[in-house]
Residue, then its C-alpha position, 0 to 999 in steps of 0.5 A: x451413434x455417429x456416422x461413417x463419414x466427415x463432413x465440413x462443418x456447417x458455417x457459424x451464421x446457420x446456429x453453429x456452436x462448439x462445446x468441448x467436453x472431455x478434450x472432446x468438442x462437439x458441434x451444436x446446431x440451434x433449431x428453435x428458441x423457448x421462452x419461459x415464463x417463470x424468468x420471462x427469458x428466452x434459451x435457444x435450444x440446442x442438439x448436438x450434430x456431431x463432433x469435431x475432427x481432431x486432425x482437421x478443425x474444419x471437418x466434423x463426424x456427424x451423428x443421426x442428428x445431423x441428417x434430421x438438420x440438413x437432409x440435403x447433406x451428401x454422404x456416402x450411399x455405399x459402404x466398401x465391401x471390406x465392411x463385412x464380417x467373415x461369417x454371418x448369422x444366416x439363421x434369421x435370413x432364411x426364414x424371414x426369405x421363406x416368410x417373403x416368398x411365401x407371401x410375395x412380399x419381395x414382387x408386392x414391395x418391387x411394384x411400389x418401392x422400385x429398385x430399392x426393394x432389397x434395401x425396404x426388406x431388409x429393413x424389416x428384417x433389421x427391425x424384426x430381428x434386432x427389435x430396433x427401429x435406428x437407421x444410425x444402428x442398420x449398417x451394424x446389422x448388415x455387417x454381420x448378416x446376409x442381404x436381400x439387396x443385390x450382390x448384398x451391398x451394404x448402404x450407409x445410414x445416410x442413405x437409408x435416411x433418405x431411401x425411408x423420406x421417399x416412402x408416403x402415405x400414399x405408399x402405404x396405403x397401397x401395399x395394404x390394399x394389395x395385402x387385403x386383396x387376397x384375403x377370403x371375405x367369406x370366411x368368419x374372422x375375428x379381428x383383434x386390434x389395438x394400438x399405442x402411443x409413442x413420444x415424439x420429440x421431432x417437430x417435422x411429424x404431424x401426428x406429434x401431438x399432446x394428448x392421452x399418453x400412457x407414460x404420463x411424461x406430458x410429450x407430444x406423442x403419435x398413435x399406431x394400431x394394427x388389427x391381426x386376423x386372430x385365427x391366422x395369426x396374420x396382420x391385416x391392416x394398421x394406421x397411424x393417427x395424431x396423438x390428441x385422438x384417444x383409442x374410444x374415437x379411433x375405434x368406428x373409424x377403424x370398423x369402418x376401414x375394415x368393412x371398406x376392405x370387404x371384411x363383411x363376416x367378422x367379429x372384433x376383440x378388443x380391450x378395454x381402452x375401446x369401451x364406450x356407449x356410442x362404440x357398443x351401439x355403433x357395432x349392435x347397430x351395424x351387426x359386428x359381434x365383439x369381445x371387449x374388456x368392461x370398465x367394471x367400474x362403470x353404472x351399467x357393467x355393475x348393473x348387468x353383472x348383479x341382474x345376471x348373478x346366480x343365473x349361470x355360475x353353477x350351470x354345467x353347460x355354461x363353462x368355457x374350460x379353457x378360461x374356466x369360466x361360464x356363459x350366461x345360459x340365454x346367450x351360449x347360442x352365440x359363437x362369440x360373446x357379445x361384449x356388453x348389450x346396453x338396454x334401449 
């Protein structure tokens, strides 16, 4: 996807090559070297920032590489206003406007963000509705649909690269301890949580690590959980970690994150990526129910799955309708089924 602007040419001595494909000649900016082993040489490599202008040879279009290269590049913040359709999808718009008022989101995010909550907004609209997460694609959004920013303006994709570089860790651990701060810690809860990994190919983010991808592509990659209020359906808190940490470590990590937020009277549903010893015990010993998915293939799952076998299966009483199966008859007094109780 390339930009709506030129820009010079960045000078041959910063790793500037031109390549023509097609008629066409593209720019190349060199940002590192790899050796091999097998050759026992050394490549540069090379990603392409844009293309050449046709009628001026020293004026490129850039693309999204660009700015991921030269952050500092000047480019337009503000598209002109002729940059609009004449009829606008405004379904999408009123109902995420209802959800943001509902929720406060628009003071929360104002108080953290400043001047540019409009633009964060519609970002997460842009996200939610086109289920993408491109900034080079934004302004292709916001030329069709209504704007929370003021008088709607619609800002460049250059400008929405560097409103996101502004926004830290720190911000986002604000907003969710503002977000938390409503809730109802008396009330019984059950967290579902759990996360996934994505490849990162950028060398700037520091999570990007190798590690248990699900893909099995041998890329760094970076793991992102969120945990949902399972009766209300409502995000309550996620976290970003390195790619190397797998789900089985994270997990009384995440416990702990959730009782610092005052969630004292809550049970946890998780799937099977979170089953472990020293998870099963961590939670027995510190009084969280759980539903957790059993490794069927492990000793002791077999062993208790045999030991219970014949106790309940005919039994009326013990039959959950909804999923048409049954609970063991000495534990039907639990509101929630226990995962696994590993013996002592």
């Amino acid at each position: 996807m390339y930009l709506k602007a030129r820009v010079p040419i960045p000078r041959p001595e910063t790793g500037i090559s031109l390549k023509t494909i097609k008629g066409t000649a593209y720019i190349y900016y060199e940002h590192g070297r790899k050796y091999n082993r097998k050759t026992r040489h050394t490549s540069p490599q090379c990603t392409s920032i844009g293309k050449q202008c046709e009628d001026d040879r020293t004026m490129m279009i850039p693309n999204g590489n660009y700015l991921l290269y030269f952050p500092d590049a000047e480019l337009p913040e503000e598209l002109p206003p002729s940059v609009r359709s004449g009829c606008l999808k405004i379904g999408p718009y009123l109902i995420i406007r209802k959800i943001i008022r509902y929720y406060r989101l628009d003071e929360r995010i104002s108080e953290i963000v400043g001047k540019d909550a409009g633009l964060f907004l519609d970002l997460a609209a842009y996200v939610i509705v086109t289920e993408n997460n491109a900034s080079q694609y934004y302004p292709d959004y916001a030329y069709d649909h209504p704007l929370f920013t003021d008088g709607m303006r619609i800002y460049s994709d250059s400008k929405v690269s560097r409103f996101l570089r502004t926004i830290s860790r720190d911000d986002s651990i604000e907003f969710q301890n503002e977000w938390n701060r409503d809730r109802d810690y008396g009330e019984k809860i059950y967290i579902s949580y759990d996360s996934t990994n994505k490849h990162c190919e950028s060398g700037e983010i520091e999570y990007a690590e190798y590690g248990h991808e699900k893909e099995k592509q041998s890329l760094p990659i970076f793991n992102f959980s969120v945990a949902y209020d399972k009766g209300n359906r409502i995000p309550l808190f996620y976290e970003g970690y390195p790619g190397s940490i797998n789900d089985i470590s994270q997990l009384q990590y995440m416990l702990k994150k959730a009782a610092a937020y005052g969630y004292k009277n809550a049970g946890f549903i998780l799937d099977r990526g979170y089953f472990s010893e020293p998870n099963i015990r961590y939670m027995d010993r510190n009084g969280f129910e759980f539903i957790i998915m059993a490794k069927g293939c492990r000793d002791i799952v077999n062993e208790l799955i045999l030991k219970e076998r014949g106790s309940f299966e005919d039994e009326w009483g013990s039959e959950i309708p909804y999923y048409g199966v049954q609970i063991p008859a000495h534990r039907r007094k639990d509101s929630v089924i226990s995962g696994v109780t590993i013996p002592n």
